[in-house]
N, C-alpha and C positions, 0 to 999 in steps of 0.2 A: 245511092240506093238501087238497088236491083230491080230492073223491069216489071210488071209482075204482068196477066193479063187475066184471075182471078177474079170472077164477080163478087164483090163483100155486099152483102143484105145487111143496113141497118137498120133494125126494128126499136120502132119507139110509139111506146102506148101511150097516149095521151088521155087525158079528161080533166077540162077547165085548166088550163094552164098557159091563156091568152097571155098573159103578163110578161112570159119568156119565150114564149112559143118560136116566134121567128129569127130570135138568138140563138137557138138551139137549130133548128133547122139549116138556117145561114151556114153555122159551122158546120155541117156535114156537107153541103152543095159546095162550099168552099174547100174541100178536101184536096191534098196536094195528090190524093191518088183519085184518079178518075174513074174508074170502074165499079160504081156500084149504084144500089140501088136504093133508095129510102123509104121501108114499107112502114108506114102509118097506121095504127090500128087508136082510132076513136072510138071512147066507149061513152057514146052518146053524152057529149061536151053539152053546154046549156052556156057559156059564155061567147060563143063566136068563134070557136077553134077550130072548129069543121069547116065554115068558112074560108076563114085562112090558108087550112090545108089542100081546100079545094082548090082555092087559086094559083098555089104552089104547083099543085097538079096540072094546072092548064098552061102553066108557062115552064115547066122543067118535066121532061116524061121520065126520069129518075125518078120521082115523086108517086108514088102510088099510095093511095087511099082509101081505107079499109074502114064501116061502118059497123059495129057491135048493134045487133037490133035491140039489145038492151043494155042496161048496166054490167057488165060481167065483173069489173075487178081485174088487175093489174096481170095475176098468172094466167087466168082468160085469155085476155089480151094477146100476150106473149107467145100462146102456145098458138094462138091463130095465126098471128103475123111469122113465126117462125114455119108451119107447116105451109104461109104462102110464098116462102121466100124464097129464091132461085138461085140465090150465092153457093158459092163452094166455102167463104167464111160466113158467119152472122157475128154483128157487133152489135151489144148492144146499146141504148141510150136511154135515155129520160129526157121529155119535153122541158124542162128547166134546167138542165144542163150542157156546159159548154164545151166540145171538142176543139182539142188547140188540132191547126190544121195537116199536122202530118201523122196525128194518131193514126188512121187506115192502114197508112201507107207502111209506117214502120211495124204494127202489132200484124197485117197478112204476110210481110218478110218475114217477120218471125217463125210464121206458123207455116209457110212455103219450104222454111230452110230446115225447120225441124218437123220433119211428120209426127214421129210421136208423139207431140206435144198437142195435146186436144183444147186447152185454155190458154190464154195469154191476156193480164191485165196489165195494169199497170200502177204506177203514184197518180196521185190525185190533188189539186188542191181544193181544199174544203172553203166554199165563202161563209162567215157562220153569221146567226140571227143577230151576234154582237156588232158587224159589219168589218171584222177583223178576215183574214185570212191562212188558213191554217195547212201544212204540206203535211198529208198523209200519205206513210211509207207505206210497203208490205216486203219480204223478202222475198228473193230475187228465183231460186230455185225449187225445184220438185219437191225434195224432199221437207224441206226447210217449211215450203205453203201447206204441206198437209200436216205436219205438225202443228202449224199455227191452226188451222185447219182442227182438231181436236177443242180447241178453245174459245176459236171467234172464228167469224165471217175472214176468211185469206185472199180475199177478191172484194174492190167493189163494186156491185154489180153492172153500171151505167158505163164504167171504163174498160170491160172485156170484150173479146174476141173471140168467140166457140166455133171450133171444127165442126161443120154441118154433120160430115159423118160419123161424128165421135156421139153424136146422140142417135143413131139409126138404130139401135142394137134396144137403147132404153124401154121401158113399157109404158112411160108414159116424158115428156121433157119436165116440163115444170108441173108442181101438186098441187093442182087449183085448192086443195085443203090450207095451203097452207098462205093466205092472207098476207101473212109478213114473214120473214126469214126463207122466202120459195126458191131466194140464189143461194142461200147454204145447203138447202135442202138439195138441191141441183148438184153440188160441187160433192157433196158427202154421199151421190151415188156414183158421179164420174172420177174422183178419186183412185177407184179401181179399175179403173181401165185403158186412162191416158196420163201423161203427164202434164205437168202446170209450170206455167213459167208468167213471169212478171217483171215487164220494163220496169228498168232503174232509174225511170223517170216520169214525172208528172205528165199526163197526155190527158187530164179533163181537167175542167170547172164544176165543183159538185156544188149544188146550191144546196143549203141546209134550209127548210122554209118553218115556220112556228105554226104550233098546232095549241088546241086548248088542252090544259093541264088532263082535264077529267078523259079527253080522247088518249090522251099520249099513256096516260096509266093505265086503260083498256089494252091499248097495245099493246105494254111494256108488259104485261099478266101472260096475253094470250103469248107474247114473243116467247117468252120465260119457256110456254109449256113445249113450244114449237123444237126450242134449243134443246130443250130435255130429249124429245123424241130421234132430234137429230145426233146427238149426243149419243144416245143408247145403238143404233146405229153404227156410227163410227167406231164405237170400242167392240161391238161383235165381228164388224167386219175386218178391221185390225187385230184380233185374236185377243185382246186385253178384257174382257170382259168377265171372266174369270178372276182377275188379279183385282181389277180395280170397282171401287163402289162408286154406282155411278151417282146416291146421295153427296158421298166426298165430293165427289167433279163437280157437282154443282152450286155446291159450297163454295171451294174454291175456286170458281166461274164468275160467281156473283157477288164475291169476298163477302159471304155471310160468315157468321158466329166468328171472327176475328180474335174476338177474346177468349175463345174459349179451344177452336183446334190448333195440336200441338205442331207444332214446325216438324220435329220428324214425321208424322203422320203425313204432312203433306208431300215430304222429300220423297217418302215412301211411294207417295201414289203418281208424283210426277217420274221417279226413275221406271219402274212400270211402264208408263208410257214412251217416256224416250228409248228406254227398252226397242220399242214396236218401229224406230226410226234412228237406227244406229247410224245414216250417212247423212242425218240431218245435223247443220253447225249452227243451229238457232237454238239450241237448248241452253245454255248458258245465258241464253237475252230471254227465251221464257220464265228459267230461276227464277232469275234475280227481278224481271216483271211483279212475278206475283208475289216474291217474297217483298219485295218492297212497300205492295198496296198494304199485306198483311201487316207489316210495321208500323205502319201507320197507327195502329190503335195501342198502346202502351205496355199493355197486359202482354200482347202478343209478343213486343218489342223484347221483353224482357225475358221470356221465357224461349223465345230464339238466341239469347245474350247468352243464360245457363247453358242452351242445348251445345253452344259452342263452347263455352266452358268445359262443360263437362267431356266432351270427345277431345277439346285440346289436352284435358287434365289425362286420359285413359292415352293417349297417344303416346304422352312425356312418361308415363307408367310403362307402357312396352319397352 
């Protein structure tokens, strides 16, 4: 691996998250790249995390400690801890999750060797509520993550690496508005400006933790409208916004009405869009993605069966 002598600022927002707190920590003080710094931003813990973190502080001067005089909420958080931070990378993390120890080191080579490149994540593996273990992928290249990038989150948040200056230009970093989905929201305005690249390997431990049904359905509402807005967005500033509706996308986002839209309708709105990323090679693993969930419901199943019918039958007519 190449020398590097780049300061990386890892910022991790915490609140009440004693349970994992010093697992998480450990693995960034334990990093095989020595250069960097660990800004904390507590948003007034009430379990003894500030404690913890204080005394991190008194025995590693890496460790710095940043107090929210009140409750702020996670993009809060973030936009403080990254306007205190002094690296020429920022990585981010989360207090309950675990960096294997040469993430640093390999994801600021990355971003050393390639300036263009203003993001760099990585695979993940997922520990889930079941106590199983799950490896989450994302594709490897530019073109490829912002495609994916139209559809879902192409980063996940805790296992990236952002060019400090690749956000100088923005108007604001993160949209304290936006509660949940604030690193899509992030990525669908830096989209246009840098490009994105993604280790073809696992470089965290994402803990999945369980919430109550009636909060997760709060979320899962507000997320919904979050995606919508982030969505509308990405198809103006990709120039697709004319061709495509952005009711359909969100249909097919959400795999609603399954029995009821037609397979060419949807074919129709994805070429559209892969239109907008002709050197992207992920469009084939998008298809066949969402044509697959779509099949699932029977109705669908079958009038995908005809639609191919019927083009194979006009084909053997030519």
């Amino acid at each position: 691996m190449t020398q590097l002598n780049a300061l990386v600022s890892v910022v991790m927002p915490v609140y009440n998250a004693l349970p994992w707190l010093k697992e998480a920590v450990d693995s960034i003080l334990s990093q095989t790249y020595p250069n960097l710094e660990l800004v904390v931003v507590d948003d007034c813990s009430t379990d003894g995390s500030l404690a913890v973190l204080n005394e991190y502080a008194q025995r590693d001067s890496r460790v710095r400690v940043i107090e929210n005089a009140v409750n702020s909420g996670v993009p809060a958080s973030l936009n403080k801890g990254v306007e205190l931070s002094r690296g020429t990378y920022i990585a981010r993390m989360d207090a309950d999750d675990i960096s294997e120890p040469q993430r640093l080191e390999v994801q600021a080579a990355h971003l050393e060797s390639h300036p263009e490149c203003g993001v760099v994540g990585s695979w993940i593996h997922r520990m889930r509520q079941k106590g199983d273990v799950r490896l989450k992928t994302f594709p490897e290249h530019d073109q490829d993550l912002k495609l994916m990038l139209m559809f879902e989150c192409c980063f996940s948040h805790p296992a990236v690496m952002i060019r400090k200056s690749a956000l100088k230009d923005l108007a604001h970093i993160y949209d304290e508005m936006f509660r949940s989905a604030q690193d899509y929201e992030l990525w669908s305005r830096l989209q246009g400006t840098c490009d994105f690249y993604c280790i073809q390997a696992p470089l965290l431990w994402y803990r999945e933790l369980a919430s109550s049904v009636s909060k997760q359905a709060k979320k899962k509402n507000l997320k919904r409208e979050r995606v919508r807005q982030i969505h509308a967005f990405l198809f103006k500033a990709n120039g697709i916004n004319q061709n495509c509706s952005l009711d359909l996308h969100e249909m097919i986002v959400n795999r609603e009405s399954r029995g009821t839209l037609r397979p060419r309708d949807i074919q129709r709105h994805l070429d559209y869009i892969f239109a907008a990323f002709p050197d992207a090679s992920y469009q084939q693993e998008v298809q066949d993605h969402i044509f697959s969930q779509f099949s699932k419901n029977p109705v669908f199943r079958v009038r995908r069966w005809l639609s191919r019918l019927r083009s194979a039958m006009s084909s053997n007519d030519g």
